[in-house]
BAGUPA-565713 format. One record per residue: residue number from 1; residue in one letter; x, y negated, z of N, C-alpha, C in turn. Coordinates in Angstrom, 2 decimals. Atoms other than C-alpha are relative to their C-alpha. Example, Ala and Ser with C-alpha at 12.3 -4.5 7.8 and 13.67 -1.06 7.14 Angstrom:
2
+------+------+---------+---------+---------+---------+---------+---------+---------+---------+---------+
: resi : resn :     nc1 :     nc2 :     nc3 :    cac1 :    cac2 :    cac3 :     cc1 :     cc2 :     cc3 :
+------+------+---------+---------+---------+---------+---------+---------+---------+---------+---------+
:    1 :    A :    0.89 :    1.19 :    0.00 :   12.30 :    4.50 :    7.80 :    0.90 :   -1.20 :    0.00 :
:    2 :    S :   -0.82 :    1.19 :   -0.06 :   13.67 :    1.06 :    7.14 :   -0.77 :   -1.09 :    0.73 :
+------+------+---------+---------+---------+---------+---------+---------+---------+---------+---------+
end
This chain:
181
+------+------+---------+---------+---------+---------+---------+---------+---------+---------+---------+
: resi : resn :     nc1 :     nc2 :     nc3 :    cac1 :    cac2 :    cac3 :     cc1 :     cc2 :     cc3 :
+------+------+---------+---------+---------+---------+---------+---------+---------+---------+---------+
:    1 :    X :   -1.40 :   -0.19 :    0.34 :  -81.30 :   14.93 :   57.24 :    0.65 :    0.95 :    1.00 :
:    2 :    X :   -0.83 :   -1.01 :   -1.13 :  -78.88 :   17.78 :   59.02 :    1.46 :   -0.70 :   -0.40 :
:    3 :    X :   -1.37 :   -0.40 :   -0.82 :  -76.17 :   16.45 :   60.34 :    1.25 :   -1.30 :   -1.47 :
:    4 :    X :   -0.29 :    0.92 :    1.27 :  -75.08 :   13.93 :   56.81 :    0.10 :   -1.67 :    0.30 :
:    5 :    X :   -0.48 :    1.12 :    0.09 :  -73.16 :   10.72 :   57.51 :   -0.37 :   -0.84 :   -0.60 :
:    6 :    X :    0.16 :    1.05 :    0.69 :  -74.25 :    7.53 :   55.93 :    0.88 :   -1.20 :    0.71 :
:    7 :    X :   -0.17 :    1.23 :   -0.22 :  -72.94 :    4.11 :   55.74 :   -0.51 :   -1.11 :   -1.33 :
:    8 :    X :    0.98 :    1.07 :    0.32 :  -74.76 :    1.06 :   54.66 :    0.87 :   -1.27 :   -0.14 :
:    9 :    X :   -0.22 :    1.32 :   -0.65 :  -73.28 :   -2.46 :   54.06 :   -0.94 :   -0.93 :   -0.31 :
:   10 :    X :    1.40 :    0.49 :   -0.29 :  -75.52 :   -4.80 :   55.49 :    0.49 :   -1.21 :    0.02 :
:   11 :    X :   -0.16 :    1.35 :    0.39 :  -73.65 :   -8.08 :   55.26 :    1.51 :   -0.16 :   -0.81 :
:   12 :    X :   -1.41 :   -0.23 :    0.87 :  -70.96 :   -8.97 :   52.88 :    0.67 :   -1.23 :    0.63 :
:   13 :    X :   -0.39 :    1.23 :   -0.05 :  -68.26 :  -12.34 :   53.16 :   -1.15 :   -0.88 :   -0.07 :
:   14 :    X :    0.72 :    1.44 :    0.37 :  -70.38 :  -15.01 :   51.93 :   -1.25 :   -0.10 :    1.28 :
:   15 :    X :    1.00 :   -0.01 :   -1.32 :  -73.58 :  -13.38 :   54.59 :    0.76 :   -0.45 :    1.24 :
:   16 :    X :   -0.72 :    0.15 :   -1.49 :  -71.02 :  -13.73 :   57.49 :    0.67 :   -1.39 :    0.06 :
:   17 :    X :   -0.18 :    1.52 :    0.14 :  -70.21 :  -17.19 :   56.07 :   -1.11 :   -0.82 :    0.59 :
:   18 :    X :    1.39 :    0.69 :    0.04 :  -73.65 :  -18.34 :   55.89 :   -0.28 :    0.03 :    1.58 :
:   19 :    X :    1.07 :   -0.08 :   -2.14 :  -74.61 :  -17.04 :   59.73 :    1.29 :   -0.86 :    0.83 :
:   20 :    X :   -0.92 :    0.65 :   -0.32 :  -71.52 :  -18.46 :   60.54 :   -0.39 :   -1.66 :    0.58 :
:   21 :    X :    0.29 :    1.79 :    0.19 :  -72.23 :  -22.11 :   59.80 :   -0.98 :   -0.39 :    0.44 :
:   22 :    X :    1.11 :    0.22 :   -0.55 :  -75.97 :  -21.71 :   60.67 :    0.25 :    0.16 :    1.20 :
:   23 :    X :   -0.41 :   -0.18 :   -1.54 :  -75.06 :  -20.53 :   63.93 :    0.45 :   -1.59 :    0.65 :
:   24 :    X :   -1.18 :    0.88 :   -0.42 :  -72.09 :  -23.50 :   64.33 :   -1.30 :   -1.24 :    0.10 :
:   25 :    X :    1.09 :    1.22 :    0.18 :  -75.54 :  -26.13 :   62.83 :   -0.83 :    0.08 :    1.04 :
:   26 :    X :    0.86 :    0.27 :   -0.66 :  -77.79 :  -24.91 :   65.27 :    0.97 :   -0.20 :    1.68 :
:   27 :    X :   -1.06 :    0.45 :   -1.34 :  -75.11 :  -24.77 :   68.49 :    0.04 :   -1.65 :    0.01 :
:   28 :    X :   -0.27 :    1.63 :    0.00 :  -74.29 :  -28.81 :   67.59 :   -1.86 :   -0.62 :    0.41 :
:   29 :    X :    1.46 :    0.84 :   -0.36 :  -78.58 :  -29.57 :   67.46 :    0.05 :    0.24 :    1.35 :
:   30 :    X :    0.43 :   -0.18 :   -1.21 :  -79.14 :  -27.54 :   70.80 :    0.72 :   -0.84 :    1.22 :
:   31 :    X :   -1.25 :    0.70 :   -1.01 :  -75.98 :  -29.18 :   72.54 :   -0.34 :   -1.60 :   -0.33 :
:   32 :    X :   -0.21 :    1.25 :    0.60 :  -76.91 :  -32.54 :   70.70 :    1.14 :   -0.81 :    0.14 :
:   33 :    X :   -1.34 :    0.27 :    0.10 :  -73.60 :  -32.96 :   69.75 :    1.26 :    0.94 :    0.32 :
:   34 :    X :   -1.47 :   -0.73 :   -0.44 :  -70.11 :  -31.60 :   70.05 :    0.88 :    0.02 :    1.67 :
:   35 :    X :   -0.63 :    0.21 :   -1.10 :  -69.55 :  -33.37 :   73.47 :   -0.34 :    0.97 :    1.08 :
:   36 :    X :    0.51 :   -0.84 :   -1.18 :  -69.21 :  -31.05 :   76.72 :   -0.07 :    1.74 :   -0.14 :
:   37 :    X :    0.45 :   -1.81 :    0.29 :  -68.98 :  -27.80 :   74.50 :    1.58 :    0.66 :    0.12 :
:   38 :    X :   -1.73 :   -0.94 :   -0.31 :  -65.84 :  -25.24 :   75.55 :   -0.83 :    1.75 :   -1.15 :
:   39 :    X :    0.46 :   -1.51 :    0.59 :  -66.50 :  -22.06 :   72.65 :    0.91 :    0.90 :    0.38 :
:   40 :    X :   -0.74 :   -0.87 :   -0.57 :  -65.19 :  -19.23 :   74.40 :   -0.31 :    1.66 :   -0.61 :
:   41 :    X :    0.21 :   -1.09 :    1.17 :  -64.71 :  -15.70 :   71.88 :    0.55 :    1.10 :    1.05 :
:   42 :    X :   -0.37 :   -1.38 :   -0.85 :  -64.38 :  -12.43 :   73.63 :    0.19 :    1.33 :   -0.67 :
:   43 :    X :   -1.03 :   -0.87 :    0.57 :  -61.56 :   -9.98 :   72.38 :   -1.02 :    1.27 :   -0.61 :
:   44 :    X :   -0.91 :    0.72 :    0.41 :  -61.10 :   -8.84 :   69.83 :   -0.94 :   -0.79 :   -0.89 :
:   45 :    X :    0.30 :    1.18 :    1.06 :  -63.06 :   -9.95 :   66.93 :   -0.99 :   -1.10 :    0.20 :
:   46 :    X :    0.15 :    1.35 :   -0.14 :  -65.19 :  -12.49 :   69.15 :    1.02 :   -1.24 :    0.23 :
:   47 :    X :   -0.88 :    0.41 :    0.17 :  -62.37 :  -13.95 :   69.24 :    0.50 :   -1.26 :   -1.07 :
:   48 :    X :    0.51 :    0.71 :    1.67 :  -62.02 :  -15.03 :   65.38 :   -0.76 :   -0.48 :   -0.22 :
:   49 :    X :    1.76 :    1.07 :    0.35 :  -65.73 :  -16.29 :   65.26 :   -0.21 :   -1.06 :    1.11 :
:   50 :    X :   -0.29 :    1.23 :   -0.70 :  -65.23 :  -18.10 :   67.85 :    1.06 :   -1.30 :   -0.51 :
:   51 :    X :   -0.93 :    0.63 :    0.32 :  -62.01 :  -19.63 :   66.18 :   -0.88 :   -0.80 :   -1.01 :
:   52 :    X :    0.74 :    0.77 :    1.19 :  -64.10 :  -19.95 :   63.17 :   -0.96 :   -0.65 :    0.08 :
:   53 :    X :    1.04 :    1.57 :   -0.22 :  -67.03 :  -21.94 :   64.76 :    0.60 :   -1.18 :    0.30 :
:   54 :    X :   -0.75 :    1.33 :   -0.47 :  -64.77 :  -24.08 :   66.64 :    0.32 :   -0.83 :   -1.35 :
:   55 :    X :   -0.26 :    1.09 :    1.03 :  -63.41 :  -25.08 :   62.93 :   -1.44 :   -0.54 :   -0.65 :
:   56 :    X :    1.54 :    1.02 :    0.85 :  -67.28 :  -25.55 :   61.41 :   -0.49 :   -0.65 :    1.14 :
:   57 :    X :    0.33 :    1.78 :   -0.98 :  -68.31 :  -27.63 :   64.69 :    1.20 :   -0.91 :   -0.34 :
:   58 :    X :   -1.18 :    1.37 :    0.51 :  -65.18 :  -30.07 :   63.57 :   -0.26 :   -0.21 :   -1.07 :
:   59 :    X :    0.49 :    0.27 :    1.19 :  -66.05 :  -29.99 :   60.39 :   -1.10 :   -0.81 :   -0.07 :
:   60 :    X :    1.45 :    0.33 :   -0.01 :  -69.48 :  -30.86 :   60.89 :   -0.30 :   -1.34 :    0.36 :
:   61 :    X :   -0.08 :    1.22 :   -0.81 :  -69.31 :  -33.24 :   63.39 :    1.25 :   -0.87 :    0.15 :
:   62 :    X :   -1.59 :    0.39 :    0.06 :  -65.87 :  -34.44 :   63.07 :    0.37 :   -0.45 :    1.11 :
:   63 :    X :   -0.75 :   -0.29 :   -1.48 :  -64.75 :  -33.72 :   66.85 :    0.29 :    1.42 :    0.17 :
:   64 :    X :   -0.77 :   -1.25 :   -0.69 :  -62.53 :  -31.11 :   67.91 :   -0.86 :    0.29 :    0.88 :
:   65 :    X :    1.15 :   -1.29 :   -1.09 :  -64.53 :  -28.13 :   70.01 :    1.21 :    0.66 :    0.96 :
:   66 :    X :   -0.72 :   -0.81 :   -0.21 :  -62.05 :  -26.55 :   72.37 :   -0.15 :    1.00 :    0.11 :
:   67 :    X :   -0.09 :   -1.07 :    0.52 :  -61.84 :  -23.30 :   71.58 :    1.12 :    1.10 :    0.84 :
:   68 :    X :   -1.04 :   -1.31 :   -0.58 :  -60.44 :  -19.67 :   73.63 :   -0.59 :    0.81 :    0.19 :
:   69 :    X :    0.36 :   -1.20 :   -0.15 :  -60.88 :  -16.56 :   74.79 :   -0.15 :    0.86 :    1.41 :
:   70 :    X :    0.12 :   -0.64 :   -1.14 :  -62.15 :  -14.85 :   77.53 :    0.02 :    1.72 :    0.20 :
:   71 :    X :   -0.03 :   -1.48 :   -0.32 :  -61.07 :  -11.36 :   78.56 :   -0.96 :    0.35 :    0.93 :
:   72 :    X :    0.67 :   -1.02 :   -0.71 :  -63.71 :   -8.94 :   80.15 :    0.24 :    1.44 :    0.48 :
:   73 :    X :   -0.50 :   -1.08 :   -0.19 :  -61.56 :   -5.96 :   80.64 :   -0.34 :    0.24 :    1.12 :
:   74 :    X :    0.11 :   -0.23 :   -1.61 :  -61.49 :   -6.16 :   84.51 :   -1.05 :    0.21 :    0.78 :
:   75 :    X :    1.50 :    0.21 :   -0.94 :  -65.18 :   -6.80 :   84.88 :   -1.17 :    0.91 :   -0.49 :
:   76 :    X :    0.75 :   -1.28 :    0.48 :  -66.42 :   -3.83 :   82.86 :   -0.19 :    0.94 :    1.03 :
:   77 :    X :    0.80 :   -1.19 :   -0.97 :  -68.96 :   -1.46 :   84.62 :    0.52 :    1.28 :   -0.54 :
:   78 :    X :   -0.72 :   -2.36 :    0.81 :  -67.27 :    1.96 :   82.49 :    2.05 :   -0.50 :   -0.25 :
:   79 :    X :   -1.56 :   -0.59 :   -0.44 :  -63.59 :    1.29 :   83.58 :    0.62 :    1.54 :    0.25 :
:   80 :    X :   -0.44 :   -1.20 :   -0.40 :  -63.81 :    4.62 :   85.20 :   -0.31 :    1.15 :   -1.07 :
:   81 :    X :    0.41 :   -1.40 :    1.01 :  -65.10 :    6.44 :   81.93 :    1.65 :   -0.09 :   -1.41 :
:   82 :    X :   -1.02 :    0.47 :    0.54 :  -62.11 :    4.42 :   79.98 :    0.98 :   -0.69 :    0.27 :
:   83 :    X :   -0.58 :    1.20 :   -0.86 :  -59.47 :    3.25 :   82.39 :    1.27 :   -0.06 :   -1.05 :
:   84 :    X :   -1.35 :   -0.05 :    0.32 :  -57.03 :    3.22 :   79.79 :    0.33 :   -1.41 :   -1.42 :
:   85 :    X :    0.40 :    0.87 :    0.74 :  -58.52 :   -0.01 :   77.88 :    0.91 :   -0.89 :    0.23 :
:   86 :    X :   -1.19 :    1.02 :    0.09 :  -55.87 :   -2.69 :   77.05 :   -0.51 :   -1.17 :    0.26 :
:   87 :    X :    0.72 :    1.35 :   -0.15 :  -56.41 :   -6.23 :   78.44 :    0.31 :   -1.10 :   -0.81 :
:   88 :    X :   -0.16 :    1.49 :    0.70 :  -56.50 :   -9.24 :   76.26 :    0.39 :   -1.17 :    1.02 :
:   89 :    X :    0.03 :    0.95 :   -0.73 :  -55.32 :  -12.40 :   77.06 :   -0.94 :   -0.93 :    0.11 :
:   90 :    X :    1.14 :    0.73 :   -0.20 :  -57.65 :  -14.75 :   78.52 :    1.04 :   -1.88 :   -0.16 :
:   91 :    X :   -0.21 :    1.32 :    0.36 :  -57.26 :  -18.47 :   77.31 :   -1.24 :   -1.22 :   -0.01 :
:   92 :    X :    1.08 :    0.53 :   -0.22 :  -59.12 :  -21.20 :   78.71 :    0.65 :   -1.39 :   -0.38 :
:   93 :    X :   -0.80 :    1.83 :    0.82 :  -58.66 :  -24.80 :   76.81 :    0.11 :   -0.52 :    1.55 :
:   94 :    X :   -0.53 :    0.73 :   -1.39 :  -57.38 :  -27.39 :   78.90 :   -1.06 :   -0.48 :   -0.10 :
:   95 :    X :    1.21 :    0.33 :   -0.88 :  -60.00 :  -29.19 :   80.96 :   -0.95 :    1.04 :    0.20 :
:   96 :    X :    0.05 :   -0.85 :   -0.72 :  -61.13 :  -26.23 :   81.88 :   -1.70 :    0.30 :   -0.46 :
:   97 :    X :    0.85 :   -0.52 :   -0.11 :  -64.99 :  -24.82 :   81.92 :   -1.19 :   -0.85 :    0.93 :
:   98 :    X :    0.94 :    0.82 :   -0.89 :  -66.62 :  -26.99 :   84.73 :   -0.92 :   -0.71 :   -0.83 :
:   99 :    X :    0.62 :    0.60 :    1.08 :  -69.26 :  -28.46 :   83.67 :   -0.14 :   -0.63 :   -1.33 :
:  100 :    X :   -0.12 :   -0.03 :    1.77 :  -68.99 :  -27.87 :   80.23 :   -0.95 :    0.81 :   -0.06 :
:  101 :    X :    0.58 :   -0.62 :    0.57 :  -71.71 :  -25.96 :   78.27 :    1.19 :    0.97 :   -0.85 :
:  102 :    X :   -0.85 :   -1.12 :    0.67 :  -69.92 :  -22.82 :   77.66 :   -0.70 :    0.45 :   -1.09 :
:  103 :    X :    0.65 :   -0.90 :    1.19 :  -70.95 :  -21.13 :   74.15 :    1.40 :    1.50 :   -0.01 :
:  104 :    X :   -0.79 :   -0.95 :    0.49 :  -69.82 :  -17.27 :   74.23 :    0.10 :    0.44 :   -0.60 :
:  105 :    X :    0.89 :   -0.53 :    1.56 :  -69.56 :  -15.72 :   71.00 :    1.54 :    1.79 :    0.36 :
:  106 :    X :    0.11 :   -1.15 :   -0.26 :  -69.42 :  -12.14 :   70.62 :   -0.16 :    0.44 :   -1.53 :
:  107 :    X :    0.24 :   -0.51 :    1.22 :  -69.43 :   -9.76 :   67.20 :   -1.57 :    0.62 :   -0.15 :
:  108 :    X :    1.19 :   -0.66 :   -0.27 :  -72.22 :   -7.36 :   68.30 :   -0.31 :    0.14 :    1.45 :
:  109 :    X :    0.77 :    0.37 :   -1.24 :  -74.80 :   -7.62 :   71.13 :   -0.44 :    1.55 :    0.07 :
:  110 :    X :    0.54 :   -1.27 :   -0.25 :  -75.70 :   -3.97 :   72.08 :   -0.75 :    0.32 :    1.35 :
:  111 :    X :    0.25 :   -0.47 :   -0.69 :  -76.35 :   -2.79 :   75.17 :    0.00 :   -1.69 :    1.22 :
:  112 :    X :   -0.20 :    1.47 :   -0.95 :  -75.50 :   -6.60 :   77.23 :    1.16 :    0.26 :    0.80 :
:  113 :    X :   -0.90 :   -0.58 :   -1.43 :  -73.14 :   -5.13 :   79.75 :    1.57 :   -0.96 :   -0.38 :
:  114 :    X :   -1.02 :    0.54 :    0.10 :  -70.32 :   -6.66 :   77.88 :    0.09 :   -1.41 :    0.28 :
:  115 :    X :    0.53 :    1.36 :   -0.59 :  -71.82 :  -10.18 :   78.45 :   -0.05 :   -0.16 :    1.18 :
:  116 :    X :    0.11 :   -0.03 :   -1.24 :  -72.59 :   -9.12 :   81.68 :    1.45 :   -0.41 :    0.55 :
:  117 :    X :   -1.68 :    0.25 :   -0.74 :  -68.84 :   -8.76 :   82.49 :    0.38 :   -1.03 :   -0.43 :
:  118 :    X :   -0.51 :    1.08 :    0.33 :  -67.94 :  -12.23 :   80.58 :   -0.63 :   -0.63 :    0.69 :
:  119 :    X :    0.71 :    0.72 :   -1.34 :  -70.21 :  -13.58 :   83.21 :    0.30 :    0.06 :    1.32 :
:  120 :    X :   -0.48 :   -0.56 :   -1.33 :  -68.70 :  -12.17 :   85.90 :    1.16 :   -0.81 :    0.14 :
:  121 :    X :   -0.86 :    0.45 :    0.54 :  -65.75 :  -13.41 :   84.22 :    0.76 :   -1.52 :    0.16 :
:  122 :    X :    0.35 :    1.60 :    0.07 :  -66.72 :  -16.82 :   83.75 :   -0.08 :   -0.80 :    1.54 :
:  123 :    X :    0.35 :    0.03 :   -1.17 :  -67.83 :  -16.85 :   87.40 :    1.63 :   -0.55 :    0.88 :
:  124 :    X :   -1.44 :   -0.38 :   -0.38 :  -63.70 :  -16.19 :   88.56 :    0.49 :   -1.38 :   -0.88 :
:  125 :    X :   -0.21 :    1.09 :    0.71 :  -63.10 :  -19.10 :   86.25 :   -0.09 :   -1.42 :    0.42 :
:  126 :    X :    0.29 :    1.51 :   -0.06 :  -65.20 :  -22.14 :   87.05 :   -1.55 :    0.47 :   -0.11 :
:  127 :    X :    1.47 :    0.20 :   -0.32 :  -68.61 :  -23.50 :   87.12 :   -0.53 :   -0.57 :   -1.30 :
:  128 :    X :    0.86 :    0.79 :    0.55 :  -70.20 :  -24.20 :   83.97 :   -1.21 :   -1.12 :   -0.27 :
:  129 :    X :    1.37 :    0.30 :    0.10 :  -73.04 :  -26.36 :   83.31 :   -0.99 :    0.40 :   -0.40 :
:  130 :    X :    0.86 :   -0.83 :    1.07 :  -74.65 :  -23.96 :   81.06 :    0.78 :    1.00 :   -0.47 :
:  131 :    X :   -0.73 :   -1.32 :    1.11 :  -73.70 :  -20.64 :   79.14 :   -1.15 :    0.35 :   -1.24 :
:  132 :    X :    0.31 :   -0.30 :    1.38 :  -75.01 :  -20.02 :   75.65 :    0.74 :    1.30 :   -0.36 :
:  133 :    X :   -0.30 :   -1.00 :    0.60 :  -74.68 :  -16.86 :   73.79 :    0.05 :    0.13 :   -1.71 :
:  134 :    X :    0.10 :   -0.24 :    1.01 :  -73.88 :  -16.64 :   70.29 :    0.57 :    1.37 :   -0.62 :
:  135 :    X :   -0.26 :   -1.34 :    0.48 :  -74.03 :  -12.83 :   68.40 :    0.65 :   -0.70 :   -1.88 :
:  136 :    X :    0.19 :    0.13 :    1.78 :  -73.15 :  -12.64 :   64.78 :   -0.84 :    0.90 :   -0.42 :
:  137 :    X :    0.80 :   -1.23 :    0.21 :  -75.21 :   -8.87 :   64.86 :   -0.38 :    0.55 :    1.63 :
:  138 :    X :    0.78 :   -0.33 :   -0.54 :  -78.02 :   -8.49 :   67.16 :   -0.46 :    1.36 :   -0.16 :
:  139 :    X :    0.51 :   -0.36 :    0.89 :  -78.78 :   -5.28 :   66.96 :   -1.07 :    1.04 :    1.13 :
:  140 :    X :    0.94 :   -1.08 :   -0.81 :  -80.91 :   -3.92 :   70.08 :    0.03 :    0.44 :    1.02 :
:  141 :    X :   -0.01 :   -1.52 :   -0.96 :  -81.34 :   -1.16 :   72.64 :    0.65 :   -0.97 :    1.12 :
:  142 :    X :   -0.26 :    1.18 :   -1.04 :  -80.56 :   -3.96 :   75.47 :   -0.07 :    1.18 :    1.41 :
:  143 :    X :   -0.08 :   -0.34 :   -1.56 :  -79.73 :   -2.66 :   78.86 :   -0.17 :   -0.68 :    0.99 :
:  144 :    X :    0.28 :    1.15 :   -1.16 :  -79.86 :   -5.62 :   81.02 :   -0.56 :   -1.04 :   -0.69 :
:  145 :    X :    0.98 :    1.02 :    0.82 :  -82.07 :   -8.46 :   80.10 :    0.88 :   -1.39 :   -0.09 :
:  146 :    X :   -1.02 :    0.81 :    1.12 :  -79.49 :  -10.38 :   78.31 :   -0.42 :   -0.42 :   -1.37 :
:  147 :    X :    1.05 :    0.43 :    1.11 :  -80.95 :  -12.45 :   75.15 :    0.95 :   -1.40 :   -0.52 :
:  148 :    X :   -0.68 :    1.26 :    0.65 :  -78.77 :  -14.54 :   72.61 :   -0.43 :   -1.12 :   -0.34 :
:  149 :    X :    0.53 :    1.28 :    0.64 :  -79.24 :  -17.94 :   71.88 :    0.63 :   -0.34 :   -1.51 :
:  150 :    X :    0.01 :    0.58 :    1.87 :  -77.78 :  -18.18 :   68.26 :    0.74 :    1.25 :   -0.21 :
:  151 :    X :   -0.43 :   -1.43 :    0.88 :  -77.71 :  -14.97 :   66.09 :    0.23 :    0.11 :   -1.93 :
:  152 :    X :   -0.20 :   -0.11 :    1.51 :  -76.57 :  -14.40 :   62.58 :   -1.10 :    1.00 :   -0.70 :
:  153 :    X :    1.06 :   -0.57 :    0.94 :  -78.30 :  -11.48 :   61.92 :   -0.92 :    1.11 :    1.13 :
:  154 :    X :    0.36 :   -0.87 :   -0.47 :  -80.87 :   -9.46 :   63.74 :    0.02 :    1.57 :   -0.75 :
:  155 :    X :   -0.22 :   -0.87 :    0.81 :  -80.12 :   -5.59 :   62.74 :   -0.29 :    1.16 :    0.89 :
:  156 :    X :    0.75 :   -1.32 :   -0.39 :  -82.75 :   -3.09 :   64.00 :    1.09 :    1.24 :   -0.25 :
:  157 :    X :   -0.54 :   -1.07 :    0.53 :  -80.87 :    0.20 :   64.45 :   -0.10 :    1.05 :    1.15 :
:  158 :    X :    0.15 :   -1.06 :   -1.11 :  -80.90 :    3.54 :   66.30 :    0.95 :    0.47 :    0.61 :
:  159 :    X :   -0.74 :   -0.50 :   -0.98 :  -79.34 :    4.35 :   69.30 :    1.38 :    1.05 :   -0.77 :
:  160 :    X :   -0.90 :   -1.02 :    0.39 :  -77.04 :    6.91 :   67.08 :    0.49 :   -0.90 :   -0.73 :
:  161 :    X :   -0.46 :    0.67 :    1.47 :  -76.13 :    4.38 :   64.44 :    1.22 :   -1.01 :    0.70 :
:  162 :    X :   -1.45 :    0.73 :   -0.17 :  -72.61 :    2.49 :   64.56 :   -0.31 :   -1.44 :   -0.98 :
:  163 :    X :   -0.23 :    1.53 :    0.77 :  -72.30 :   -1.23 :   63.65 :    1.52 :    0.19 :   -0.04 :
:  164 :    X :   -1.61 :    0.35 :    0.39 :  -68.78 :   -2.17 :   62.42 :   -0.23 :   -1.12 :   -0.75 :
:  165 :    X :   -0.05 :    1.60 :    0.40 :  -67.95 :   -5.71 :   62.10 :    1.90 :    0.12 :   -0.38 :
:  166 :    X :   -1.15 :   -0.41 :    0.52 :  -64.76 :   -5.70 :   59.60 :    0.34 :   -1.84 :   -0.48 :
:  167 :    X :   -0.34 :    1.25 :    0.30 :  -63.04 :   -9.44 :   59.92 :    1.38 :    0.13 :   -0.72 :
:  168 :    X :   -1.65 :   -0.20 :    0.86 :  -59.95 :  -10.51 :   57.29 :    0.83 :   -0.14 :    1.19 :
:  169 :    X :   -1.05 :    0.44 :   -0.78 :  -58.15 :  -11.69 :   60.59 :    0.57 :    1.53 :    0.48 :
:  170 :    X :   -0.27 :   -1.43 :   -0.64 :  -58.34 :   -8.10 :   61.99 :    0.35 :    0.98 :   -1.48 :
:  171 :    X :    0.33 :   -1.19 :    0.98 :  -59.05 :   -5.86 :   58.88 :    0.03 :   -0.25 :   -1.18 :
:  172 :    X :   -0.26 :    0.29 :    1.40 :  -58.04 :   -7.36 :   55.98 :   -1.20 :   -0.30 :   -0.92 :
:  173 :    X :    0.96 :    0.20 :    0.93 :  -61.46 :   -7.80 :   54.49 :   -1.38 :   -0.11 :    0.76 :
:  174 :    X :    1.14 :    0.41 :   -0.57 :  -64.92 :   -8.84 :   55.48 :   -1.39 :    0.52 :   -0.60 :
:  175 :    X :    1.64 :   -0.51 :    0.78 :  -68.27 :   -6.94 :   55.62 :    0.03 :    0.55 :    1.54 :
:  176 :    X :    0.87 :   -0.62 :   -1.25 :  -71.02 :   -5.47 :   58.47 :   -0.21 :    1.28 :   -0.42 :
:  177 :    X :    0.83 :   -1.23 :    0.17 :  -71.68 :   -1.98 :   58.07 :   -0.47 :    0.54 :    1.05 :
:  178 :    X :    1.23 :   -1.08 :   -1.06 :  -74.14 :    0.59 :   59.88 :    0.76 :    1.40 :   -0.49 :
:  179 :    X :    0.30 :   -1.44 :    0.38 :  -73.43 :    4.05 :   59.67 :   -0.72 :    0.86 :    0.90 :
:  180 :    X :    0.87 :   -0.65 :   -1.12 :  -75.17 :    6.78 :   61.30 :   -0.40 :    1.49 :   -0.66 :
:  181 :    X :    0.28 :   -1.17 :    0.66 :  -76.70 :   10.33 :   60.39 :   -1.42 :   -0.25 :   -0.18 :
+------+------+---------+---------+---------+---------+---------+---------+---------+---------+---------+
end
């Protein structure tokens, strides 16, 4: 191909439902149970999937998950390539992070670095008992040896290719696409 745009959609609503819930089923087995778990979503649209596990662990198990958000703005390694990045607010449920099994959830897993800094993050915070990683789109090319524990979808792709994760909370409508040349 020279130089010819594509885009692909690779998961629709109902797929981002489904990894959703599987995700939320296998988080409750590994944790055995709801008790001790703080789901913490990192801006913007981990954020929302985080909101939205917190409601399918209650559902599921019928106990409230506390549920927030951790900003990584400050602890990003490419500040100096983009110092002009807006900070989210960071919201940590009450009782706090201490030994709690943190679950972080994230849209797309790329490169790790962004994990990296919610670790850094987390660190400035409190002391977990554990950190868990949940992606919704795995999709590769790893920079630091960073490795999710509950993924929706693994999604092979090349270094040139763009994921876009399009939530109704953000974007009015819901689907994964790839594009790329």
């Amino acid at each position: 191909m020279t130089g010819i745009e594509s885009t692909r959609t690779v998961m629709h609503a109902a797929d981002i439902s489904r990894a959703l819930t599987r995700i939320s089923h296998e988080i409750l087995e590994s944790n055995k149970g709801p008790d001790g778990l703080v789901i913490l979503g990192i801006p913007t649209r981990g954020v929302a999937l985080a909101e939205r596990i917190g409601g399918l662990l209650a559902e599921i198990s019928g106990t409230a998950v506390p549920v927030g958000a951790l900003d990584v703005t400050m602890y990003r390694d490419d500040l100096h390539r983009n110092p002009t990045r807006t900070p989210h607010p960071t919201d940590i449920p009450a009782g706090g992070i201490d030994g709690k099994t943190v679950v972080l959830v994230d849209d797309v897993l790329f490169s790790g670095r962004s994990i990296r800094a919610a670790l850094d993050a987390l660190n400035d915070i409190g002391r977990p008992a554990a950190v868990r990683l949940a992606i919704l789109v795995d999709r590769g090319h790893r920079e630091l040896p960073i490795r999710p524990d509950f993924v929706g979808k693994n999604l092979p792709s090349a270094r040139t290719e763009r994921v876009n994760v399009h939530l109704v909370e953000h974007d009015g409508e819901e689907f994964i696409t790839i594009e790329g040349r």
